[in-house]
Phi, psi and omega in degrees: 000314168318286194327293180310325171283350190278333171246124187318312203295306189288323152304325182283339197289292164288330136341298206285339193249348156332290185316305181318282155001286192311317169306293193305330160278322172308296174296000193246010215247308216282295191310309164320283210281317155329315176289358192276001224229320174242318186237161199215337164279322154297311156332302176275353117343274189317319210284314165310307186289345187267346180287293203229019163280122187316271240290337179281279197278356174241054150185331172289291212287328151317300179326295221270291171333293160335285188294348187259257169024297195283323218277318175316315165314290175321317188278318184285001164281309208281292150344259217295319163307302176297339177283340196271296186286008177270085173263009170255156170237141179290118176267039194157112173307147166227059201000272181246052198253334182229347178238245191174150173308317177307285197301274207319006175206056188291336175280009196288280174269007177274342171270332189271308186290302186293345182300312208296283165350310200275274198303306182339307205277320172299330176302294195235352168306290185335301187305270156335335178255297130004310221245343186279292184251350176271304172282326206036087167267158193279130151335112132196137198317317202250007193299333211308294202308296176324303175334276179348274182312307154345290194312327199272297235314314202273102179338297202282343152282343148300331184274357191262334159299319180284282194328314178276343166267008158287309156315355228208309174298312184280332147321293192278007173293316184265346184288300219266314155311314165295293172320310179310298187318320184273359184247027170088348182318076195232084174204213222276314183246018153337283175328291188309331178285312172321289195302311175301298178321325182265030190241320158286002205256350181271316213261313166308308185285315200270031178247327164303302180304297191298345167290350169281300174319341144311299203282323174267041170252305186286355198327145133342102194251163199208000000 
């Protein structure tokens, strides 16, 4: 980790395959939770086995902390080296004339998604785990779905979940493009990754939002 923080080139290397990574779970995170919304037995299928599976929680679910870790470190390492190197200052903003609002205030929203990140894992990491090792409650198969919904019921956490997966969309428009560019992708289907990229960073965050809204539209009655 020294060694890496000391080269520009290698925080940016590893940012970049951080994300990806991070991405490639944001969708398979998405392909899950979704399903809570059309099918709800599945849901609570998926969620079990993701659950109580060894190879998921002692080697994936490690895997996946790492990389939410490695990857904040680096931008707020990679953040403080560019504020370091700028040494001429500006006496007059020029506004979006050499970045986009986006790239220039990626710690921006990249601290606000870790922000995020913080409540998710208590609604539900926390939760779970809790409920595993702490209460030692017995399996069972079907809690998911309910938990899940329960979670939406209080409006302003439903609205503090949109608000963030909207930030989260303006994260990967420049974040998720830029990794390729930093892992060197510059050829034939440049364009086409560009057009994918921004169709997920878009299609994803506003597929999470509708799943809180659903759900606190929908509440459980008992």
């Amino acid at each position: 980790m020294s060694g890496l923080l000391k080269s520009s080139i290698a925080r940016k290397v590893v940012m970049a395959l951080s994300g990806l990574f991070l991405v490639f779970f944001l969708g398979q995170h998405f392909v899950i939770n979704i399903t809570s919304v059309i099918a709800p037995d599945t849901f609570n299928t998926w969620s079990h086995f993701m659950g109580y599976n060894p190879l998921v929680q002692y080697i994936l679910q490690p895997i996946l902390i790492a990389g939410v870790i490695v990857h904040f470190v680096m931008g707020i390492a990679l953040e403080i080296k560019n504020n370091q190197a700028r040494s001429v200052k500006y006496a007059k903003y020029n506004g979006s004339a050499n970045a986009s609002w986006i790239s220039r205030n990626m710690i921006i929203t990249g601290l606000v998604v870790l922000a995020f990140l913080g409540l998710h894992m208590y609604d539900f990491w926390v939760h779970e785990m809790a409920y595993k090792y702490i209460e030692n409650n017995p399996e069972d198969p079907t809690r998911y779905y309910a938990e899940t919904v329960e979670k939406f019921e209080p409006l302003v956490r439903t609205i503090l979940y949109v608000i963030s997966f909207g930030l989260l969309a303006l994260h990967l428009l420049h974040g998720f493009a830029s990794s390729f560019q930093t892992m060197g992708v510059n050829n034939k289907y440049s364009p086409a990754i560009q057009t994918f990229t921004k169709i997920y960073a878009i299609a994803i965050p506003l597929g999470f939002a509708f799943i809180a809204i659903y759900h606190h539209l929908n509440p459980i009655t008992h």
